[in-house]
C-alpha positions in Angstrom: 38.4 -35.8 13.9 39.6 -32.5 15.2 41.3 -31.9 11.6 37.8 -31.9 10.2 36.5 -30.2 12.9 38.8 -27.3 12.4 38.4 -27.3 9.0 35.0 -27.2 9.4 35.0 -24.1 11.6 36.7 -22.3 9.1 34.3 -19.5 7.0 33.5 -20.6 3.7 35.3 -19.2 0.0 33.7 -18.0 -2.8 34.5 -19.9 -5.7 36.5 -17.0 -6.9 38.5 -16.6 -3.6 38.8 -20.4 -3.8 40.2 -20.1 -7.2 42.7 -17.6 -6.2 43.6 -19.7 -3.5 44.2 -22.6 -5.4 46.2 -20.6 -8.3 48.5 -19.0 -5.7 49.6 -22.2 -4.2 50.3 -24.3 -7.3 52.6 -20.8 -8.1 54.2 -21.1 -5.2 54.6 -25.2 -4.8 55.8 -25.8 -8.2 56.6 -22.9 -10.0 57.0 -24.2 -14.2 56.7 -27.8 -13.1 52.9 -27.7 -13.3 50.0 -26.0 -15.2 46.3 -25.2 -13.7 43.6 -25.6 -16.5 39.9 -24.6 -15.1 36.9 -26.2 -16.6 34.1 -24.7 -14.8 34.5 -25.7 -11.3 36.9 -28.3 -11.2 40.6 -27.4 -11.4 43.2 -30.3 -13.6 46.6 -29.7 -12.7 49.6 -30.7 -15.1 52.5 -32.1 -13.1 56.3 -32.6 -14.6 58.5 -34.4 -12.9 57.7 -33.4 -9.3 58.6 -35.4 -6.2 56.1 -36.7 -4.3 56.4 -35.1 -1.0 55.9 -31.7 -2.9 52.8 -33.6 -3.7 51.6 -34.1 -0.7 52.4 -31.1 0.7 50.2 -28.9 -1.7 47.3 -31.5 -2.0 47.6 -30.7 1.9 47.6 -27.0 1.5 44.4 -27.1 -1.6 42.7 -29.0 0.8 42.9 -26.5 3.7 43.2 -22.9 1.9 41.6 -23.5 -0.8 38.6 -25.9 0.0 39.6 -28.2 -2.9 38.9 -32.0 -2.7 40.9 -34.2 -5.3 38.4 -36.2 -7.6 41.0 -37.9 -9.5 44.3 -38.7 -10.0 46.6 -40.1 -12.6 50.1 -40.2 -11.9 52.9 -42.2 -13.3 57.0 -42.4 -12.6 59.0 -40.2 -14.1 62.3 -42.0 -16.0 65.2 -41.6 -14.7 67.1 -42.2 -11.4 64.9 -40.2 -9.1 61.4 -40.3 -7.8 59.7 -37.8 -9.8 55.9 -38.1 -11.1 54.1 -36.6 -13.7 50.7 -36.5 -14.4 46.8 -35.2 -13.7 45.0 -34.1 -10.5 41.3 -33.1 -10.9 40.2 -30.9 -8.1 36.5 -30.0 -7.3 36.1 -26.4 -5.7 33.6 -25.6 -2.9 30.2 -24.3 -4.1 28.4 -20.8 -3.2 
């Protein structure tokens, strides 16, 4: 409850300053392993073998800087030894 209450308090993004946001930390969380394609206002990122604590972390991070709530997900296992995923996550941005 006081996780939504702070995010709650926080001012609202414009859909380009969302966008930004959103950009920025797929850049900085996974670098080549992932691509952002836009179609309108929802985001769909590309993941390539990406553990899933890396995940996690940035669903945490779109969630809080950018405003983005996940609509959808498709992931499946990597092959291979480790515990890597690839797959989609649709993202819906906040509105004006």
């Amino acid at each position: 409850q006081q996780e939504a209450q702070a995010l709650q308090a926080q001012p609202r993004l414009s859909p380009e300053a969302a966008r930004q946001a959103l950009e920025a930390s797929v850049s900085t969380q996974f670098g080549e392993a992932a691509k952002l394609q836009w179609s309108g206002d929802r985001a769909n990122l590309t993941l390539t073998s990406v553990g899933g604590a890396s995940i996690a972390q940035w669903l945490n991070r779109a969630r809080s800087d950018a405003k983005a709530v996940p609509v959808q997900v498709r992931l499946t296992r990597s092959p291979g030894d480790a515990v890597l995923w690839n797959g989609l996550i649709s993202l819906s941005l906040p509105q004006p």
